[in-house]
C-alpha positions as CSV (number, residue, x, y, z in Angstrom):
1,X,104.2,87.1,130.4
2,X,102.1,88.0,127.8
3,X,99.1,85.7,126.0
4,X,100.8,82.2,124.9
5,X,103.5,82.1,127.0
6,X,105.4,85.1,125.3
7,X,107.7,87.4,127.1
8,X,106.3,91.0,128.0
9,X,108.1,93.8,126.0
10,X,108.5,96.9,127.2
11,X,106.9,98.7,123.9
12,X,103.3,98.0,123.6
13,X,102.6,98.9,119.9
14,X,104.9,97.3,117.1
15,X,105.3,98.8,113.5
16,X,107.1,95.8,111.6
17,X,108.0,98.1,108.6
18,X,109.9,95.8,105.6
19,X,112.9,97.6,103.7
20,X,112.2,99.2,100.2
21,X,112.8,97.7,96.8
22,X,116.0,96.1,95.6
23,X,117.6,95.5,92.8
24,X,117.2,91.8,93.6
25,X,113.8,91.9,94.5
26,X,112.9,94.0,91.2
27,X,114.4,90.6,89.3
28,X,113.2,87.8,91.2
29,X,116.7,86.9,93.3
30,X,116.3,85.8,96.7
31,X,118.2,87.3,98.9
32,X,118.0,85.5,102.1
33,X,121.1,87.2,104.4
34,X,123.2,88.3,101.4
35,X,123.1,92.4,101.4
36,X,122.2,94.0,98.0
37,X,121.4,97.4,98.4
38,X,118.8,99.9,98.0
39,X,117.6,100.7,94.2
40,X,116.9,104.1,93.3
41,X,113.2,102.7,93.4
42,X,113.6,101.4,97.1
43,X,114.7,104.6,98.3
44,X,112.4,106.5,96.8
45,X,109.7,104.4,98.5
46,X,111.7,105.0,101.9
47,X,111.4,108.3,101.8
48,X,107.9,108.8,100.5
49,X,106.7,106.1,103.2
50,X,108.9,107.5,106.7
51,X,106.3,110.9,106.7
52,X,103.2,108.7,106.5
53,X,104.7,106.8,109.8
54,X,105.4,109.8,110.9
55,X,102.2,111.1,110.5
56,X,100.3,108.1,112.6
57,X,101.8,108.9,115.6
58,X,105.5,108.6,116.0
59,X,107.1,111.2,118.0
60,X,110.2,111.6,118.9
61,X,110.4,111.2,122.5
62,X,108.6,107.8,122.9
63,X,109.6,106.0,119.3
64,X,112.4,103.8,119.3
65,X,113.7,102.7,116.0
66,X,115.5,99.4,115.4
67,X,116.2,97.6,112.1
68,X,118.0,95.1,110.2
69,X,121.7,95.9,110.1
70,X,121.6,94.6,106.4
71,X,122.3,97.8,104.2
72,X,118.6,97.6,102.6
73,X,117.0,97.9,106.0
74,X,119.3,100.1,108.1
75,X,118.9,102.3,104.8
76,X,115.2,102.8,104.9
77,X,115.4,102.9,108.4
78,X,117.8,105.9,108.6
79,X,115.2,108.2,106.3
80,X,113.0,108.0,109.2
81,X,115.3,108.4,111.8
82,X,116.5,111.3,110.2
83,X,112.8,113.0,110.3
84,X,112.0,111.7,113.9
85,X,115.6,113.2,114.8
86,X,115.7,109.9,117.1
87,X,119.0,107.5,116.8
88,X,119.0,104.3,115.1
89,X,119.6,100.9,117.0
90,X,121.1,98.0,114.4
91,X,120.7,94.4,115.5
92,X,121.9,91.3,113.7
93,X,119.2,89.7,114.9
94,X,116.6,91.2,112.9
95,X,118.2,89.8,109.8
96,X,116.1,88.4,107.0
97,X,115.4,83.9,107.0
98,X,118.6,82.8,105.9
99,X,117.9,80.7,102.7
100,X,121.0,78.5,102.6
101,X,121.4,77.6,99.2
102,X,118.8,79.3,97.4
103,X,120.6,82.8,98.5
104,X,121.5,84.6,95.2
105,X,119.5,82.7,92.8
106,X,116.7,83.3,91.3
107,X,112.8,81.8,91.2
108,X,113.0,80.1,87.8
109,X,116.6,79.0,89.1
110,X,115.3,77.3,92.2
111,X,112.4,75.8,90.1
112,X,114.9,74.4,87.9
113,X,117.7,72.7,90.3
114,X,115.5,72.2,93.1
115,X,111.8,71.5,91.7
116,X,110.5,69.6,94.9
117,X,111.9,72.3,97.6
118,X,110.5,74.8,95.3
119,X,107.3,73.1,95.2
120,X,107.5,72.7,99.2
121,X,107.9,76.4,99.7
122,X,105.1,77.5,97.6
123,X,102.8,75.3,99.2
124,X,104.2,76.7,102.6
125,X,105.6,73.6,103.7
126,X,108.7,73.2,105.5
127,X,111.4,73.0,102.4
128,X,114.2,70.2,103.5
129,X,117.6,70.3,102.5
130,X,118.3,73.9,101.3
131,X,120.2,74.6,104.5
132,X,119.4,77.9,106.5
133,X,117.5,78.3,109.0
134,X,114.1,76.6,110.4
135,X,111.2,79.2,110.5
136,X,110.7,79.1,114.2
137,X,114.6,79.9,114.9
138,X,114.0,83.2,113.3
139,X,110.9,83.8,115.2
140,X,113.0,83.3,118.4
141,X,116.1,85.4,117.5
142,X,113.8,88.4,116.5
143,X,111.5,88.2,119.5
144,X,114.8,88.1,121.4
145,X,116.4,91.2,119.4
146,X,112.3,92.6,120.8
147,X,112.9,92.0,124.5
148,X,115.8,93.5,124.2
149,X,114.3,97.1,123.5
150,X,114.4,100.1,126.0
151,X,110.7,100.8,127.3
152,X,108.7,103.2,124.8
153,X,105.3,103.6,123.5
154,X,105.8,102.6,119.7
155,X,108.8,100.7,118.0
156,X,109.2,100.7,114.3
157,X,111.3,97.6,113.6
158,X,112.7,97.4,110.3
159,X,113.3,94.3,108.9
160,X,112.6,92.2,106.1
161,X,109.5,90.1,104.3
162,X,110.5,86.7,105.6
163,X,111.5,88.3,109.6
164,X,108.5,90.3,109.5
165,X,105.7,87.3,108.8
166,X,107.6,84.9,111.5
167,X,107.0,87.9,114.5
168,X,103.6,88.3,113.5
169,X,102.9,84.7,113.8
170,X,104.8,84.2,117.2
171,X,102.9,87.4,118.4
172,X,99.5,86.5,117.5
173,X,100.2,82.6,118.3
174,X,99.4,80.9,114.9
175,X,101.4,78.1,114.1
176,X,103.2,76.9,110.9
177,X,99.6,75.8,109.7
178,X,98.6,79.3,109.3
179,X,101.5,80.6,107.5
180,X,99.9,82.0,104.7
181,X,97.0,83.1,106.6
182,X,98.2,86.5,105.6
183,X,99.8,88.0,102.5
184,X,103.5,88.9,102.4
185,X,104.9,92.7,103.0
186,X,105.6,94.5,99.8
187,X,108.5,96.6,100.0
188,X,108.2,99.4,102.0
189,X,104.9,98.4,103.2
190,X,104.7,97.5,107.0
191,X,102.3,95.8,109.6
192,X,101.3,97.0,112.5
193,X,100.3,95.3,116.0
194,X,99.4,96.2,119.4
195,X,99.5,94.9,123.0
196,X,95.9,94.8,124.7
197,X,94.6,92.6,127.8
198,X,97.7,90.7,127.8
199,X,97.2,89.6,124.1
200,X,98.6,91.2,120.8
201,X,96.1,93.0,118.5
202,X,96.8,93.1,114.3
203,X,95.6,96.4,113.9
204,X,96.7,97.1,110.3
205,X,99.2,94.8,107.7
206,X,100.4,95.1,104.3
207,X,100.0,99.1,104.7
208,X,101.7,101.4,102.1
209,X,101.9,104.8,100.2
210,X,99.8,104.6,97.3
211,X,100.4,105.7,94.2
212,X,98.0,108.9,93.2
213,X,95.8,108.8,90.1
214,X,97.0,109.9,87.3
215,X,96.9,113.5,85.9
216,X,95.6,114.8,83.2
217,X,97.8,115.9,80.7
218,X,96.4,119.1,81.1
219,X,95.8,119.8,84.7
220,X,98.9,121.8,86.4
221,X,100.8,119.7,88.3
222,X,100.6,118.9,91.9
223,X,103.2,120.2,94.4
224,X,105.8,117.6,95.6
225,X,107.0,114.5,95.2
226,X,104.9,112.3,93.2
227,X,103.4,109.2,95.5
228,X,104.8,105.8,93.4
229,X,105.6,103.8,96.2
230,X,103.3,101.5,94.9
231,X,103.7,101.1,91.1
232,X,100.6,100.7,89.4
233,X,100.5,97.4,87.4
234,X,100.6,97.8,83.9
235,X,97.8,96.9,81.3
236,X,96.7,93.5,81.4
237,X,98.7,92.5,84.5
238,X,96.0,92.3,87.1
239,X,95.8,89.1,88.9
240,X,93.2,87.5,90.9
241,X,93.3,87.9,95.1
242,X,94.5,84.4,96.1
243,X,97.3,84.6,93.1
244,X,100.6,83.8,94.5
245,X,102.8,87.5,94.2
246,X,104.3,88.2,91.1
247,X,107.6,86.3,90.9
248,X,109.4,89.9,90.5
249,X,109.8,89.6,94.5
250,X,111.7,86.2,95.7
251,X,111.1,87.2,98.9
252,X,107.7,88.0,99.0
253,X,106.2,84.3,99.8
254,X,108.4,83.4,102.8
């Protein structure tokens, strides 16, 4: 047993990578366990992101890749599998929170037909009466999809914003009072954590590929892709640090 009464894995470093953007997400629609797929934006940041993994460490004969088997993550997941050359293990189980019903809709939708759930969730209290799931069951089906793993030295588990923050908690032991202790995964940004003495280590969260400065308009181009994972906010959108994240992500709060 690991620290807290959690069950040893057989992978000792976790990269909990969240699925690129969506259509939904770029519009402020929760998605919850409804599938909407990739947007051309989303894969883009898929495959700009999978060589910077790449690049801190994986290799393929001791990285084990798992994800989501909603289309969004299982298609991010498969750019890196296809550079790693490694297969790609789908589990249910990794499936975003399900959001009962607030699935489909939209922030100023949920505001407007359910103004004290909404009010709940972005004070991070437990929201009643929406249906879904309960927080800690989706800690315990994704530590289970976890355990479940073949023994290797890293495992990139692709999943989603709301999956993602509940294994972090349950692995570094903080309880519903520290939910917002730390900010939500942007798309195609990932956390990653490792085991050490017994006890799990946050050794990096909320990482991504960011966006290069801009060039001048009459410098030669740089070779390759450009990096726009990240968009860079526009003029006059900057917010403070302990803003809530902008309400073009549903997800992003959970």
């Amino acid at each position: 047993m690991t620290g807290g009464g959690l069950p040893e894995l057989a992978v000792p470093r976790l990269v909990l990578w969240r699925h690129g953007r969506t259509e939904w997400n770029a519009t402020g629609r929760f998605q919850g366990q409804l599938d909407p797929p990739l947007d051309e934006e989303g894969r883009n940041q898929a495959v700009l992101a999978a060589p910077h993994l790449v690049a801190a460490g994986l290799t393929p004969d001791d990285t084990v890749v798992v994800s989501s088997d909603l289309s969004r993550a299982a298609e991010t997941a498969a750019t890196l599998t296809a550079l790693l050359g490694v297969p790609l293990r789908l589990d249910e189980r990794l499936r975003e929170h399900g959001m009962g019903s607030w699935e489909g809709l939209t922030r100023a939708e949920v505001r407007e037909r359910f103004p004290d759930q909404y009010a709940d969730w972005m004070a991070g209290r437990t929201v009643r009466g929406r249906g879904g799931e309960d927080p800690s069951a989706v800690a315990d089906r994704a530590l289970a999809a976890l355990v479940d793993l073949p023994e290797a030295r890293v495992a990139v588990v692709v999943t989603h914003g709301g999956t993602a923050g509940r294994l972090t908690e349950v692995l570094l032991g903080l309880g519903s009072d520290h939910r917002r202790m730390f900010g939500p995964l942007g798309n195609c940004a990932w956390t990653e954590l490792v085991s050490q003495s017994g006890r799990w280590r946050l050794i990096r969260h909320n990482a991504s590929v960011l966006q290069l400065p801009d060039v001048a308009a009459d410098a030669a181009p740089a070779p390759g892709p450009v990096l726009r994972a990240v968009p860079s906010p526009a003029d006059g959108d900057a917010t403070p640090e302990d803003a809530p994240p902008p309400a073009t992500d549903a997800d992003a709060v959970l």
